[in-house]
C-alpha distance (Angstrom), angle and dihedral (degrees) to the residues before:
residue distance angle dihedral
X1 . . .
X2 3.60 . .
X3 4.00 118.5 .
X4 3.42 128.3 166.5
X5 3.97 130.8 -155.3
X6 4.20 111.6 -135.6
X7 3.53 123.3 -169.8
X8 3.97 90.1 -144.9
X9 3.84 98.6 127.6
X10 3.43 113.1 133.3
X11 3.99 95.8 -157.0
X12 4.07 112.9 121.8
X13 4.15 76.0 -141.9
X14 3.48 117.4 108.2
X15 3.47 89.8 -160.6
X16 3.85 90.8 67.1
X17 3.45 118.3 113.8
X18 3.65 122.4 -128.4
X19 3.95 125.9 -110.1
X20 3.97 122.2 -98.8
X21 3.77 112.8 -141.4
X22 3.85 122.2 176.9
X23 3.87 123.7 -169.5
X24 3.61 121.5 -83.9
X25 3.80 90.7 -114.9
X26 3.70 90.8 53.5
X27 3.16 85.1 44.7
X28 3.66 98.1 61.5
X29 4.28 94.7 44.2
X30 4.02 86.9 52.9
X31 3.76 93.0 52.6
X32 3.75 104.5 30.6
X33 3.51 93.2 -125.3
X34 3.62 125.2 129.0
X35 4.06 122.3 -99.6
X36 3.25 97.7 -114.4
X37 4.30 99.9 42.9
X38 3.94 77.3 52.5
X39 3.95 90.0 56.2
X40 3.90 93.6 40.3
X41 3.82 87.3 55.6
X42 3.60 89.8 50.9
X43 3.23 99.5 44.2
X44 4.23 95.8 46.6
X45 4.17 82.2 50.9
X46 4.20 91.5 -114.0
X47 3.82 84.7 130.6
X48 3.46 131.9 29.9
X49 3.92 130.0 -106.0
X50 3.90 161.6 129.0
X51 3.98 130.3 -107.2
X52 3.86 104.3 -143.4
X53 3.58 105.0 175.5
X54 3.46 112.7 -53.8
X55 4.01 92.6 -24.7
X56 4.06 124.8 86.9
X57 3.76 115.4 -147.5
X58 3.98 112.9 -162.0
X59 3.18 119.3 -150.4
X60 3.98 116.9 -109.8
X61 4.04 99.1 -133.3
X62 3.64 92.1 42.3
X63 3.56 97.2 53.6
X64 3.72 93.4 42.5
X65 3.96 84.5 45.6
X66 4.06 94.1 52.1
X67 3.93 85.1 40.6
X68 3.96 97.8 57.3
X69 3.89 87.7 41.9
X70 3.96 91.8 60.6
X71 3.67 94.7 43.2
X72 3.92 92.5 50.6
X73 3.52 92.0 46.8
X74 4.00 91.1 52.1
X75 3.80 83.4 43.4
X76 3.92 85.6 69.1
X77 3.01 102.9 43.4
X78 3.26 100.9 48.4
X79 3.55 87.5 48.7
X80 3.97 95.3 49.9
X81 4.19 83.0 53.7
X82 3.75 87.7 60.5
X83 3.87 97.1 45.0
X84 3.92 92.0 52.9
X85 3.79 90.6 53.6
């Protein structure tokens, strides 16, 4: 898996950690998502990331962020579907 360490913080800090972005492609194999899902949720803003070129870098916390927020919300769900049974 490809990552890649940016120093694109904004912070004045110099404590502040810089971002993690990974390619869209990897992107899509880590979550299990297809390519071009990944690219319509970067493109609609749902997940953060970078254009370089003709290559979009996602940001690691954000897609781990947007990933955990699906899978709770099918956690409910799922879980109100077995309460009403």
């Amino acid at each position: 898996m490809s990552v890649f360490v940016l120093p694109l913080n904004t912070s004045s800090s110099p404590s502040a950690k810089a971002d993690t972005y990974m390619p869209a492609q990897t992107a899509a194999e880590y979550s299990g998502y297809n390519l071009q899902y990944i690219r319509r949720l970067l493109v609609s803003g749902a997940i953060e990331s970078i254009k370089v070129g003709q290559v979009w870098l996602v940001k690691v916390s954000s897609l781990n962020e947007y990933l955990n927020s699906i899978r709770k919300t099918c956690l409910l769900y799922t879980s109100d579907a077995a309460d009403e049974e």
